[in-house]
N, C-alpha and C positions, 0 to 999 in steps of 0.2 A: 716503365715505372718512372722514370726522371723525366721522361716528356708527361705526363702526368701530373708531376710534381711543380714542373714550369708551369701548367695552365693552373695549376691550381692555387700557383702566387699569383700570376697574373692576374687574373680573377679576384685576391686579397690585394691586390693593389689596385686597380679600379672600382673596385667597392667603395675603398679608402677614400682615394680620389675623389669620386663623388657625392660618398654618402658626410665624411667631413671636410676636405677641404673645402670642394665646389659649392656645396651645402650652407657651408659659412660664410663664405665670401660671398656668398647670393643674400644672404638674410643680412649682413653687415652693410650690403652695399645698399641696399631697400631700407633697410635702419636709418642709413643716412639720408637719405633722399626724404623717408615720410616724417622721421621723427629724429633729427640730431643731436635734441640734448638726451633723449631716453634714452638711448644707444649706447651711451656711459653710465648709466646707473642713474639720470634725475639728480646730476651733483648739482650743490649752489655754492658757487665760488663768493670769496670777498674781494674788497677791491685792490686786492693785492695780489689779486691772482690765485688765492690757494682755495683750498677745497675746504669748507667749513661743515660739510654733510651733503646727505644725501637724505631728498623726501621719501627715498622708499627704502629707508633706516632708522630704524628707533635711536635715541642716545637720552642719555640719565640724564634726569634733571630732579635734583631735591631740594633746592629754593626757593621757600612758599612764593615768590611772585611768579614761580613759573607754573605750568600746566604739567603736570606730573605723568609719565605714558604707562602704560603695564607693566607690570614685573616680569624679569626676564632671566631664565636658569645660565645664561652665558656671560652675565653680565652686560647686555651690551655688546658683546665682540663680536661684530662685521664679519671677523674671520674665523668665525667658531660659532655658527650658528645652531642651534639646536633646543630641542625641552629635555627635560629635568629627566623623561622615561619615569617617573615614580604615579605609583597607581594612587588615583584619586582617595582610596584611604590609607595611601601613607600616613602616619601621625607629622612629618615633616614638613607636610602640604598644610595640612591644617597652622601648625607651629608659624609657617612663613606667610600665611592668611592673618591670624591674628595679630603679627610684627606689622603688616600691611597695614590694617583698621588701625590701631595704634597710633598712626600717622594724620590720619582724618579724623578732626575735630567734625563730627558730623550733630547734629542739632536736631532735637524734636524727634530721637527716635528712625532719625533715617538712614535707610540701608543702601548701603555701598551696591553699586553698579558691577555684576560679575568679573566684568573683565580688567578691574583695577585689582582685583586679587590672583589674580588668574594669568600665569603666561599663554602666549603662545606660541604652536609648534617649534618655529623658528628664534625665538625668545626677541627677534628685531621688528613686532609691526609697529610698524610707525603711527598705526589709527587707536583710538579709545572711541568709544561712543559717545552720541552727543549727553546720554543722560550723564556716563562717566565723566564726560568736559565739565556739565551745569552743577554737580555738585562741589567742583573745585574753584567755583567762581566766588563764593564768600572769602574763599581766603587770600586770591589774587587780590582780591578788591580791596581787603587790608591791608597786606602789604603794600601795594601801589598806593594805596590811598586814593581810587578812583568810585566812581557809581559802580553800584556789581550791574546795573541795567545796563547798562553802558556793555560789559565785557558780554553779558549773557545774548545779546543781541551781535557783538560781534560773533560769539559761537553760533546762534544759530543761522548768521550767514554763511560761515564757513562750512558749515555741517553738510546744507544749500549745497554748497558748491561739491560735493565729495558724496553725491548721491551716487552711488555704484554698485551697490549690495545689497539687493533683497531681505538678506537677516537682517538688515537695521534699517528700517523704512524710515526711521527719520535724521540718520546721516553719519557721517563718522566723521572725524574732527582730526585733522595731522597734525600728532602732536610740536614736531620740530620745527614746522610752516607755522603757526600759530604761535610759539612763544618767540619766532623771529618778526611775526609780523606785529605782536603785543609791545616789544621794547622798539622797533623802530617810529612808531606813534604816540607811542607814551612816555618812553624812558626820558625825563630833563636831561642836559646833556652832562651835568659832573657826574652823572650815574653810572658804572662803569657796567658794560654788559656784560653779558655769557658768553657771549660769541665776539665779540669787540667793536672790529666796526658795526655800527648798525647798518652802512647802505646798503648790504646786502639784499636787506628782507626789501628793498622798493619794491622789484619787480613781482613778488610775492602779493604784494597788495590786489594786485590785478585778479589773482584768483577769488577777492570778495569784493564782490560789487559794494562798491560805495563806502569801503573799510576806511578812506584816505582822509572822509567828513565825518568822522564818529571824533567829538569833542575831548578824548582820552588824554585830559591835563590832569598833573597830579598836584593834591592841595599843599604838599610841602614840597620843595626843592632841599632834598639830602639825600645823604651819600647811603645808602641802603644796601652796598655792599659788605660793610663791617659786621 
């Protein structure tokens, strides 16, 4: 019986051993080799060294110059990820649909893109659709005080660039890459950002072809934080 019991740990500890230590340390180490920044979560540091986000993180943004992402049952929290679990005819769902539209001054009758009302699963994806992006270009363009052709063309570079998903053939749009790349090309510089520094977003740039030559000057120089 207790020589039995020895094989049958031993056995629970080589399992162990290989199925998580070995296991991890094998895909950590190939993590590093093929892809090192992924390997940490896709963080983008400022030039201060700290961690300002992560591209495969949603985070709030409700200041019309910025690009708005889905609604999310956790708020945001990285470390409490999850949906709402309420069934699609909750009256609550509905209730937190029409607080949503309320938000968007929409024009001519036009109807909001699913996924701006709609979390999902995880309440952190960081994509919106591109139609979800195009409808919220009239009112960047205000605020900033820029051409909305201007902006809608940068979206559908970026879109371009984040081809990865069959359910949206024509692209999905990162919301937190996008308004870091919108204020480090447009923002005058008394304008105080979201994020602070802006050098962040340079290397961001890179993911849209040709984002660095879009003329994104704005017709007033003020303080559009107040």
């Amino acid at each position: 019986m207790f020589t039995e019991f020895i094989r049958a740990l031993r056995l629970t500890g080589l399992t162990i051993s290989v199925c998580v230590i070995a296991y991890t340390a094998l895909v950590l180490a190939a993590a590093t080799v093929i892809a090192p920044e992924k390997r940490l979560g896709s963080l983008v540091y400022g030039s201060d060294g700290k961690v300002v986000g992560s591209r495969l993180v949603a985070q709030k943004f409700s200041r019309p110059e910025y690009l708005w992402p889905r609604p999310s049952a956790v708020d945001y929290n990285a470390a409490g990820a999850g949906g709402s679990n309420m069934s699609p005819t909750n009256p609550d769902i509905r209730k937190r649909a029409k607080a949503i539209l309320s938000n968007y001054a929409l024009k001519n009758g036009a109807t909001i893109p699913a996924d701006l009302v709609t979390a999902s699963g995880s309440g952190l994806d960081p994509h919106i659709s591109l139609a979800a992006a195009l409808i919220q270009a009239d009112r960047i363009a205000m605020s900033r005080q820029v051409d909305i052709s201007i902006l809608q063309d940068l979206l559908q570079r970026q879109a371009a660039s984040e081809l990865t998903n069959t359910a949206a053939p024509e692209g999905f749009v990162n919301v937190f890459e996008f308004n870091l790349m919108l204020d480090s090309i447009h923002q005058p510089k008394r304008v105080s950002s979201r994020f602070g520094d802006l050098s962040v977003a340079a290397t961001l740039l890179e993911r849209v072809p040709d984002a660095d030559t879009l003329p994104l000057v704005a017709t007033e120089d003020v303080d559009r934080t107040r």
